[in-house]
Backbone as CSV, one residue per row, in Angstrom:
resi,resn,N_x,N_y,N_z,CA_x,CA_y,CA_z,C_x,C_y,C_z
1,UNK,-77.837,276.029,145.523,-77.907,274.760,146.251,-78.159,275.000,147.725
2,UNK,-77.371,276.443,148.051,-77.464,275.897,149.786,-78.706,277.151,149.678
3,UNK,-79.561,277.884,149.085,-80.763,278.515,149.110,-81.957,277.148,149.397
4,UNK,-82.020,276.324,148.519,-83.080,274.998,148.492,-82.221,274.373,150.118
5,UNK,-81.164,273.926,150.255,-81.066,273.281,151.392,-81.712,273.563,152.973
6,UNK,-81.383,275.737,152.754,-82.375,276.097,153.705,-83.560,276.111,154.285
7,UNK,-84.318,275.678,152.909,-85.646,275.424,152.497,-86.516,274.767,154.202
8,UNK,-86.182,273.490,153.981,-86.400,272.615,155.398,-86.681,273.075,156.537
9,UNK,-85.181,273.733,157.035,-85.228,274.205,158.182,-85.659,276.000,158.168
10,UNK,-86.167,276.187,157.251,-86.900,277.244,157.790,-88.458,277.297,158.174
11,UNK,-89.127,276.301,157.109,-90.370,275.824,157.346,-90.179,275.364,158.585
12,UNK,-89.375,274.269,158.944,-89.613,274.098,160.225,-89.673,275.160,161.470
13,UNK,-88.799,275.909,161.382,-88.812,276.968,162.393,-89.548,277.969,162.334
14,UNK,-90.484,278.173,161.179,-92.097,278.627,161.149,-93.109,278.041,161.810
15,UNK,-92.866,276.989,161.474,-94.479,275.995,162.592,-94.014,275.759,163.371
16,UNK,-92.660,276.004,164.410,-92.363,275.986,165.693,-92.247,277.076,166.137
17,UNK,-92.275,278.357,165.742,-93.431,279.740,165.955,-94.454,279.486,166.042
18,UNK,-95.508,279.092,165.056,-96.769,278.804,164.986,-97.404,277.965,166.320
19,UNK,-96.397,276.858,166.610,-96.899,276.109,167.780,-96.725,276.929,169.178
20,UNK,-95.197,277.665,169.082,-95.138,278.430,170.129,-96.757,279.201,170.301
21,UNK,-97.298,279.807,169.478,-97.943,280.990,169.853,-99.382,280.251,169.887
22,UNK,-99.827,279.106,169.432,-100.443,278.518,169.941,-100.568,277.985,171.116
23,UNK,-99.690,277.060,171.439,-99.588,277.079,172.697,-99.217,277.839,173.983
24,UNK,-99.091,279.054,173.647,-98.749,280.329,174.937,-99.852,280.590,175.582
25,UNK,-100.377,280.261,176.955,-100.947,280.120,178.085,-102.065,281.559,177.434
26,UNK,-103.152,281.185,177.546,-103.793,282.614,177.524,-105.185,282.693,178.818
27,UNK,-104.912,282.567,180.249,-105.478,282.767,181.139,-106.900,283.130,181.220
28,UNK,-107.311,284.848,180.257,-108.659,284.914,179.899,-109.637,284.003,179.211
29,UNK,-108.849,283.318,178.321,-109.675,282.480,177.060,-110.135,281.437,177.646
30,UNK,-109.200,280.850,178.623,-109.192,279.532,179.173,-110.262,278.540,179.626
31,UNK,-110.991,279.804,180.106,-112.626,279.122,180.869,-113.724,279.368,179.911
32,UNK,-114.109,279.885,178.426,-114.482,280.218,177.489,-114.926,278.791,177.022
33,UNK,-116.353,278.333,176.825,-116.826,277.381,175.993,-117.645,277.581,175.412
34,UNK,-116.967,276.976,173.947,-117.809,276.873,172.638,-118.531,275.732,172.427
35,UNK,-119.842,275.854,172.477,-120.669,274.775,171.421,-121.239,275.069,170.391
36,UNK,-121.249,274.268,169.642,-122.060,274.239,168.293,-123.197,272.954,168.385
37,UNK,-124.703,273.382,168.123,-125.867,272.456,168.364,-126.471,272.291,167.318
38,UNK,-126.046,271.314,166.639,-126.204,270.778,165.331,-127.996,269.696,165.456
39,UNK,-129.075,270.256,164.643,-130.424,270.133,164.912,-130.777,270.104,163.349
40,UNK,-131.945,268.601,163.062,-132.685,268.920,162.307,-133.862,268.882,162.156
41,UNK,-134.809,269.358,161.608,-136.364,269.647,161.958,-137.249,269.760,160.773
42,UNK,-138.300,269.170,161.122,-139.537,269.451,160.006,-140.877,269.842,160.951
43,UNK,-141.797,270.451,159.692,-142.578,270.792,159.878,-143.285,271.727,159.376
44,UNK,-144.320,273.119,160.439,-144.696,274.135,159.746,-144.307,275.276,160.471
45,UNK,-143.972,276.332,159.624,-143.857,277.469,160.056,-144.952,278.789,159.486
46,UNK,-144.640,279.828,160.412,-145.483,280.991,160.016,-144.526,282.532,159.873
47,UNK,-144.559,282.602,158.535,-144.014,284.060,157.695,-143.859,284.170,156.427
48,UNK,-142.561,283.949,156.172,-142.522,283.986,154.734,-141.339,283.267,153.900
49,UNK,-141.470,281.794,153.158,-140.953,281.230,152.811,-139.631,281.587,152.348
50,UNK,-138.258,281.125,152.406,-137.121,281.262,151.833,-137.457,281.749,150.331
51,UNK,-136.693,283.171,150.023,-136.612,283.094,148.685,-137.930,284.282,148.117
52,UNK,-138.863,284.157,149.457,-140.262,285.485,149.050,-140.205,286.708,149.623
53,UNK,-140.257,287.729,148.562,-140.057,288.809,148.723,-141.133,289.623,149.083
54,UNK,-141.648,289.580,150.618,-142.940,290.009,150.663,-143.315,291.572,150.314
55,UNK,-144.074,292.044,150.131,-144.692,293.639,149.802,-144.855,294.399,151.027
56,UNK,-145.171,295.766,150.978,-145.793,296.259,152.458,-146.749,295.675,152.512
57,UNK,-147.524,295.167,153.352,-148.824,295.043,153.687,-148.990,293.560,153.810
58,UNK,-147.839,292.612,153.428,-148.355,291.132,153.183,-147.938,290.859,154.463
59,UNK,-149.121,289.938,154.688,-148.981,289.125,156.043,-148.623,287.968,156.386
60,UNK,-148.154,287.396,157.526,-147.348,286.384,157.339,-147.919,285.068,156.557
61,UNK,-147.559,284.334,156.546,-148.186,283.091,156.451,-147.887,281.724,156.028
62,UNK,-148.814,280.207,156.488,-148.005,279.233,157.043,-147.233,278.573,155.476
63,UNK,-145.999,278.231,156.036,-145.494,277.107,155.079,-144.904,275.977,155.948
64,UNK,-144.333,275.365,154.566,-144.401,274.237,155.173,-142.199,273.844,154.925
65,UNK,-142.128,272.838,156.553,-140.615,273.214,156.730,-140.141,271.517,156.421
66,UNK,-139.394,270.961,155.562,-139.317,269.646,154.939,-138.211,268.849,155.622
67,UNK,-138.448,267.952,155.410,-137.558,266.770,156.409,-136.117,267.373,156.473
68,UNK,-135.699,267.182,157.080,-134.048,267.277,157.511,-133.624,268.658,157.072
69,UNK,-133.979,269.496,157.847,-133.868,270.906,157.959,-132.982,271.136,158.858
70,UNK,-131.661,271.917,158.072,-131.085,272.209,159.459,-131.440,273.524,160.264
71,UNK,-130.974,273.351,161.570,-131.100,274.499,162.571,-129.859,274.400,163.378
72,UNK,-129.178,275.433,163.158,-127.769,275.516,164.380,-127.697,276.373,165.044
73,UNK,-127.596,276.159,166.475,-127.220,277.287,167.979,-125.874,277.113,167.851
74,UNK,-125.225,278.351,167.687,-123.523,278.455,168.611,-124.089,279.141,169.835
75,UNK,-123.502,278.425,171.350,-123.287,278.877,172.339,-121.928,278.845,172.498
76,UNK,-121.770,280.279,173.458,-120.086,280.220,174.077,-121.039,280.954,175.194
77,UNK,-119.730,280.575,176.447,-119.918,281.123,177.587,-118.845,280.983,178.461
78,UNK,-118.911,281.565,179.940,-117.338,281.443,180.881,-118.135,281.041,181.658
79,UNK,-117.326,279.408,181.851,-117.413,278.858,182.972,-117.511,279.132,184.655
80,UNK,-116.891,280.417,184.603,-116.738,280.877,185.732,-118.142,282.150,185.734
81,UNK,-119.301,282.264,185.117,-120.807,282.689,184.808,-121.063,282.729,186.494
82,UNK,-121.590,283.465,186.999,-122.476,283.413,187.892,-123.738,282.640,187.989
83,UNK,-123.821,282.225,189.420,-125.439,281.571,188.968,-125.960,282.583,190.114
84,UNK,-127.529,283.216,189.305,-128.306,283.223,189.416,-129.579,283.046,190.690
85,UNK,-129.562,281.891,191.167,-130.434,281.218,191.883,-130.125,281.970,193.414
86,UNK,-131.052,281.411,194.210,-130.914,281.416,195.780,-129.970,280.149,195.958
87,UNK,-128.921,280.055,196.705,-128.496,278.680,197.047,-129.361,277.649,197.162
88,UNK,-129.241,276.472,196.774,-130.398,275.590,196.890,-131.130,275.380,196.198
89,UNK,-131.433,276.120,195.293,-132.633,276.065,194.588,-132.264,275.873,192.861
90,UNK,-130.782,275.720,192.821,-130.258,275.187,191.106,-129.829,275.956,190.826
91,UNK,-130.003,275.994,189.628,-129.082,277.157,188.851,-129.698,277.966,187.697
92,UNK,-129.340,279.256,187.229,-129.408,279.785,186.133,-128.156,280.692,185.737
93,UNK,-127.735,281.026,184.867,-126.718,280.577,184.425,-126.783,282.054,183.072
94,UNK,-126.922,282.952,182.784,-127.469,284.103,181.931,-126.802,283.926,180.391
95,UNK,-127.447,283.958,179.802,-126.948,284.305,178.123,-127.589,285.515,177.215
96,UNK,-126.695,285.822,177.316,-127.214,287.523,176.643,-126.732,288.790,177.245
97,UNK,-127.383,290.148,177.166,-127.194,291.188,177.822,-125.815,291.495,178.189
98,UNK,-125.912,291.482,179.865,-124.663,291.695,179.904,-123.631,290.774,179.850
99,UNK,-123.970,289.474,180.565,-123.250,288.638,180.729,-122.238,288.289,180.746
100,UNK,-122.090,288.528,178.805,-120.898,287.983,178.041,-120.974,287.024,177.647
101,UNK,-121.947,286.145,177.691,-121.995,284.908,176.951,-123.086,285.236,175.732
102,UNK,-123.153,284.314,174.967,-123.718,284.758,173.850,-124.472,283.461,173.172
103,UNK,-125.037,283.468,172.187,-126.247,282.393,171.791,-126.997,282.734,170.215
104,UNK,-126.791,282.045,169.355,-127.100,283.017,167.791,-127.791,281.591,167.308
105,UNK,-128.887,281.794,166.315,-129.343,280.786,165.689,-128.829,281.059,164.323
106,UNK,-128.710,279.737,163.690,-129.254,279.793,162.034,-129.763,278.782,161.326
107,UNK,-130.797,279.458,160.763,-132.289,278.651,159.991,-132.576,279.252,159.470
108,UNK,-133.062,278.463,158.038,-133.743,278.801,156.690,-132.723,280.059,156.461
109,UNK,-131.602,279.946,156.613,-130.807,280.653,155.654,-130.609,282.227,156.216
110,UNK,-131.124,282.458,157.020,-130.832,283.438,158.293,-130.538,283.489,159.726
111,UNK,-130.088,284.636,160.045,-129.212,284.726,161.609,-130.151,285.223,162.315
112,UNK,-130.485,284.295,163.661,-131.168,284.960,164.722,-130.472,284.968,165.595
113,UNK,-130.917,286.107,166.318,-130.505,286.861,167.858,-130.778,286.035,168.468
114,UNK,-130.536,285.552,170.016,-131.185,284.704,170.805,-130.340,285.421,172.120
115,UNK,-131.300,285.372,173.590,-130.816,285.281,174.587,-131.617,284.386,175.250
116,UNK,-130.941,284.110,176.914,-131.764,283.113,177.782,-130.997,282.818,178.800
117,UNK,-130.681,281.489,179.005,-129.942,280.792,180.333,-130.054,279.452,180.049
118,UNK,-128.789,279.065,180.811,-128.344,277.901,180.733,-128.937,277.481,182.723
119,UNK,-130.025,276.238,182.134,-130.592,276.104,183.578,-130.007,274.651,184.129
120,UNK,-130.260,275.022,185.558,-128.858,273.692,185.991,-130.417,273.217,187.406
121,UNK,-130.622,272.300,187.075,-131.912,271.885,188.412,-132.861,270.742,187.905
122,UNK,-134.400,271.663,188.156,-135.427,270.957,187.942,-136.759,272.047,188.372
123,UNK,-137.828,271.301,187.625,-139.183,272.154,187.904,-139.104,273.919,187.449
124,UNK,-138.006,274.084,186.506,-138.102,275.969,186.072,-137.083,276.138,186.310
125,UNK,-137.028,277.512,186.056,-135.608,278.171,186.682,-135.689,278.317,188.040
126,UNK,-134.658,277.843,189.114,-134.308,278.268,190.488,-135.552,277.406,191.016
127,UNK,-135.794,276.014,190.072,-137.132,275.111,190.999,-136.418,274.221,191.963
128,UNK,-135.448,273.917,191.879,-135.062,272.650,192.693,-133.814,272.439,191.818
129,UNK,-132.249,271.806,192.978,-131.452,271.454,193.098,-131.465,269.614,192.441
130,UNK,-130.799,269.499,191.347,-131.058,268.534,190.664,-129.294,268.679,189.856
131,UNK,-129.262,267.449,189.391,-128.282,267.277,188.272,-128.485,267.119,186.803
132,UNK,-129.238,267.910,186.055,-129.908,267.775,184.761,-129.875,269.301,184.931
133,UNK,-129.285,269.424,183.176,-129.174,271.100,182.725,-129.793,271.141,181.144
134,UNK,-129.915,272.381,180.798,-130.943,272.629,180.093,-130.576,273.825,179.066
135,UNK,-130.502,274.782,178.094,-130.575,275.907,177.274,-131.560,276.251,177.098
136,UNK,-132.407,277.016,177.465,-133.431,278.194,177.385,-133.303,279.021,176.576
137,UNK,-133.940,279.286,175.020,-133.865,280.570,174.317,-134.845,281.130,173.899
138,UNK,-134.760,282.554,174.235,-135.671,282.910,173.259,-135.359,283.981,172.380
139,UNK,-135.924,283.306,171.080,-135.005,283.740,169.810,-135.910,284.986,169.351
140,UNK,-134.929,286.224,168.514,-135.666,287.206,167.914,-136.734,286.894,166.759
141,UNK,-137.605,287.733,166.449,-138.362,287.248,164.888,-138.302,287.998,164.350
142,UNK,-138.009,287.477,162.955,-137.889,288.062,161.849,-137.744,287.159,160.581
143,UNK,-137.790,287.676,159.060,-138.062,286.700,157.916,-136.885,286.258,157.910
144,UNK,-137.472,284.308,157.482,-138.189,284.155,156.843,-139.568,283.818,158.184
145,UNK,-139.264,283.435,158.902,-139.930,282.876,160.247,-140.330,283.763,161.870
146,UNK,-141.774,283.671,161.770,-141.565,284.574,162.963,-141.704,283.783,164.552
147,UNK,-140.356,283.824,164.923,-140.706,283.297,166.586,-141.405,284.163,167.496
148,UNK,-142.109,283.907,168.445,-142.332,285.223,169.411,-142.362,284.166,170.997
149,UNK,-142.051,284.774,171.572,-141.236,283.843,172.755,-142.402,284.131,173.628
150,UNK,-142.510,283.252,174.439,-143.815,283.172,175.674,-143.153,283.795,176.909
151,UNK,-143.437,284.827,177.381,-142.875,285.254,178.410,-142.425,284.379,179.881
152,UNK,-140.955,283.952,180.001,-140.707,283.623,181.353,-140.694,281.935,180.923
153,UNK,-141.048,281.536,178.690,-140.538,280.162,178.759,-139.741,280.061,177.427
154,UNK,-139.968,281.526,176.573,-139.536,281.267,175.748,-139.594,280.581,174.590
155,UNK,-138.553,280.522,173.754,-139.283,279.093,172.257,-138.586,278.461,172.230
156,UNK,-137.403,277.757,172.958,-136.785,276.547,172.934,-136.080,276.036,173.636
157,UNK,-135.805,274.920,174.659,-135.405,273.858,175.915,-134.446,272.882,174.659
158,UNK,-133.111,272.951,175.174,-132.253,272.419,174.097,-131.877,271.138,175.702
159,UNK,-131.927,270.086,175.672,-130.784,269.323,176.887,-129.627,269.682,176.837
160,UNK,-128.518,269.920,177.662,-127.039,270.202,177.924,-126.764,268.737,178.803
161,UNK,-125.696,268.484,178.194,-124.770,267.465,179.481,-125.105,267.705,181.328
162,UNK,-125.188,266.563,182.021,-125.312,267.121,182.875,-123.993,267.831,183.954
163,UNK,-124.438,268.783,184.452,-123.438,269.606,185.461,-122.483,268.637,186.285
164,UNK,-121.386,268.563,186.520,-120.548,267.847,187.302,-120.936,267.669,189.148
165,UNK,-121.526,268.384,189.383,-122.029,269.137,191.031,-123.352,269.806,190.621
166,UNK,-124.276,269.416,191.578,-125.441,270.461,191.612,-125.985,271.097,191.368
167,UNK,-126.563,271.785,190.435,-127.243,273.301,190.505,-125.484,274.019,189.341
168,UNK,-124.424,273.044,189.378,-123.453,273.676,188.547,-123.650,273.789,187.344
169,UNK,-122.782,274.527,186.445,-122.942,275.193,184.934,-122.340,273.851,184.374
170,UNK,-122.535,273.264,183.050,-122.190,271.941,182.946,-121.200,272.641,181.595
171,UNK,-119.701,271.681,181.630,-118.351,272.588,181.088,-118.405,271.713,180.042
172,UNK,-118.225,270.218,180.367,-117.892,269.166,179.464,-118.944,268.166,178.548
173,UNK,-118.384,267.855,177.553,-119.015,266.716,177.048,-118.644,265.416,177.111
174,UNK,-119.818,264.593,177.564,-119.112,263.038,177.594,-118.681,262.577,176.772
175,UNK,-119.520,262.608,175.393,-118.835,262.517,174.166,-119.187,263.379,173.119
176,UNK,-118.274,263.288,172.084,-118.219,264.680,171.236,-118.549,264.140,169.394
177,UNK,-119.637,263.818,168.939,-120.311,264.839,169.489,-121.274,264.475,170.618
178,UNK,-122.673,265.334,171.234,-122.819,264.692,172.436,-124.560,264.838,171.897
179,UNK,-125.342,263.520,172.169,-126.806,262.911,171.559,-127.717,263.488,172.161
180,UNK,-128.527,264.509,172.142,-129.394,265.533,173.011,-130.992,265.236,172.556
181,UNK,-131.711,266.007,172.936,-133.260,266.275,172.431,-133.278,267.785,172.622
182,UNK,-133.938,268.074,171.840,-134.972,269.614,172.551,-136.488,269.814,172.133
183,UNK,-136.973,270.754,172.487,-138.412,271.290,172.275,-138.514,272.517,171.746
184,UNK,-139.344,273.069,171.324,-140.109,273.895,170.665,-141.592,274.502,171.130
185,UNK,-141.820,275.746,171.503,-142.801,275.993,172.353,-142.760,277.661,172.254
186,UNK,-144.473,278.092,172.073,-144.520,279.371,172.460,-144.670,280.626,171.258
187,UNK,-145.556,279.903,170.065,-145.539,280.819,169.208,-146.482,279.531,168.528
188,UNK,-146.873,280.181,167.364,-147.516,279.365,165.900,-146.693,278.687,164.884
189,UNK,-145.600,278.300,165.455,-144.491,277.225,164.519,-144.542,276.257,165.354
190,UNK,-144.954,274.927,164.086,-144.757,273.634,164.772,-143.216,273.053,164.023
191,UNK,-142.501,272.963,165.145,-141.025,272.036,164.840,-140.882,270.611,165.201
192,UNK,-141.023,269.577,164.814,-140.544,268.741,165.077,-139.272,268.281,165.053
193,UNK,-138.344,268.005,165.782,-136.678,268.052,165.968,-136.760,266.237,165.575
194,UNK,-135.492,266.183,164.369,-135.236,264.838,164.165,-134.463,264.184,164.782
195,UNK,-132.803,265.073,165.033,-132.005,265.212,165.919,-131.299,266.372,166.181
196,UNK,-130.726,266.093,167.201,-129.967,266.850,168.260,-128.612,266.547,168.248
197,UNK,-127.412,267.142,167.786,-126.193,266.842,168.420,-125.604,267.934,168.957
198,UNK,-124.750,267.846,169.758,-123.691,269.344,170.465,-122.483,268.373,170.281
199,UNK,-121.700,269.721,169.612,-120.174,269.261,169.271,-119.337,270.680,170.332
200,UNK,-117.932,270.424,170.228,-117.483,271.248,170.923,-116.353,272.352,169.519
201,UNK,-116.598,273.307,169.682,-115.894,274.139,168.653,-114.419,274.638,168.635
202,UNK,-113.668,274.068,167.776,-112.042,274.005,168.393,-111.946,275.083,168.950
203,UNK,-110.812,276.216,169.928,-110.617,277.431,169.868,-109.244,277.611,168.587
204,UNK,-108.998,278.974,168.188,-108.693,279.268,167.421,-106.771,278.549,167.541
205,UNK,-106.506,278.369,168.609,-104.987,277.749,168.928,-104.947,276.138,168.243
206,UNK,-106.029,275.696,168.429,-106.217,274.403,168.311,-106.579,274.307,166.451
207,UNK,-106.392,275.160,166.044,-106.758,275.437,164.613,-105.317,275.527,163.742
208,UNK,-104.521,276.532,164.966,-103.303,276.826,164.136,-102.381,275.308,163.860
209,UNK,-102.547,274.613,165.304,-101.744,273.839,165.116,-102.443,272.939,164.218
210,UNK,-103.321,272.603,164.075,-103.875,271.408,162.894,-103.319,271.908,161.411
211,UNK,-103.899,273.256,161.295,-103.085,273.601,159.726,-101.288,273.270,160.022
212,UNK,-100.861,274.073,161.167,-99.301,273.673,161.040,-99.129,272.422,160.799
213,UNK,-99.557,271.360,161.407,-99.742,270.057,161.134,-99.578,269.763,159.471
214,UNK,-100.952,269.805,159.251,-101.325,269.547,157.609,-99.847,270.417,156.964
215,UNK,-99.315,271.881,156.691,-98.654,271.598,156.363,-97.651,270.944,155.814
216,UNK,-97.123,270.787,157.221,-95.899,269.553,157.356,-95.896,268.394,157.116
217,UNK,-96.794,267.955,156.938,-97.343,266.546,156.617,-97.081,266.613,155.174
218,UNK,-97.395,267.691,154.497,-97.870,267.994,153.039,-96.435,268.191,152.660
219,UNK,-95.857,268.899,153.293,-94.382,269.354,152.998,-92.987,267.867,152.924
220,UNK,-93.708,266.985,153.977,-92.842,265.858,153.664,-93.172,264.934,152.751
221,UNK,-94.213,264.675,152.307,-94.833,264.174,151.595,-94.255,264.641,150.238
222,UNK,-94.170,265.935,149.967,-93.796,266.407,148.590,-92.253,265.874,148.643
223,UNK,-91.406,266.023,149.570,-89.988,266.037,149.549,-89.576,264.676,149.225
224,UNK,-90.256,263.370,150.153,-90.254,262.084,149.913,-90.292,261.865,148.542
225,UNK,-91.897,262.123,147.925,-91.756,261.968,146.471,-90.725,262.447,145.510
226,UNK,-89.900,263.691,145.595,-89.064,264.043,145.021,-87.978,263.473,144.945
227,UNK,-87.537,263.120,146.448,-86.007,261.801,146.849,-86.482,261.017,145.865
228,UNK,-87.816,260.090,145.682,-88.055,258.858,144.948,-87.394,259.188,143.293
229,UNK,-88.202,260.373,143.098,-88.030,260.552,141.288,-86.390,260.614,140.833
């Protein structure tokens, strides 16, 4: 009897660990933002269809990419990024290399590499001091699809929220998820984008506590019903 009575209060004092260590201040992580850029697209591409196993020697070639195709960018990056620019002249903002920020596609059922910059201005990178920001990538190629990036534009201009200040790295979303456009440019794939959304990607604290949550929810729920029977 008093084994089941313990029952309660030990669950509880598990997910009030769980919350503790969720919520314990973690200083590095803090300035760390995740997006996820939820995109769908039709059209044509050039390589080799999902699913074809090309030979040595076969060369690429066009197919065709069908309505509501998805395409997803995860970006993360630290807010606290350097920019780039001459004062004055906007922003760029680095993704890739060294950085530390990072940028990955996935389409037609594979992972692409991507680097670039997050541009904060107008007229290019470092054209002019403006409040409108931008994602610049240019993605690796490989099957099923081959991108090949135009030097200095790359194969894709995603919109970002705009920067809070100037030529700044833009942190927030107005709303979540948040209604964008982008383009496509710089190779022999035609994309037409249907839509665009950017959501923001919980961090992993904000995860624990939702399951601790669900739990407990689940846990009273069972107990209630049992009082009833």
């Amino acid at each position: 009897m008093s084994s089941h009575a313990s029952r309660p209060s030990h669950l509880i004092a598990l997910l009030a660990v769980v919350a503790c260590v969720a919520l314990t201040p973690r200083p590095a992580a803090a300035s760390t933002i995740n997006w996820r850029i939820f995109m769908t697209v039709h059209g044509n591409g050039v390589g080799f269809p999902p699913g074809f196993i090309p030979l040595p020697g076969d060369a690429p070639q066009p197919f065709t990419i069908p309505n509501g195709t998805p395409m997803i960018v995860d970006l993360s990056f630290d807010s606290n990024t350097p920019n780039t620019c001459p004062p004055g002249t906007g922003g760029v903002y680095n993704i890739g290399g060294a950085s530390g920020n990072t940028a990955s596609m996935h389409f037609l059922g594979a992972d692409f590499g991507a680097f670039g910059g997050i541009e904060s201005g107008v007229l290019g990178p470092c054209g002019g001091a403006a409040l409108f920001a931008g994602l610049r990538l240019f993605v690796s190629s490989q099957s099923p699809i081959q991108f090949i990036p135009t030097p200095g534009f790359g194969n894709f201009f995603i919109t970002l929220p705009n920067p809070s200040v100037v030529s700044g790295l833009p942190t927030v979303l107005p709303t979540d998820p948040f209604i964008s456009g982008a383009s496509h440019f710089g190779d022999a794939n035609q994309l037409v984008f249907e839509s665009v959304q950017i959501r923001t990607v919980p961090e992993p604290a904000t995860l624990l506590l939702v399951a601790a949550g669900g739990v407990l929810t689940a846990f009273r729920r069972r107990r209630k019903t049992t009082a009833i029977d």
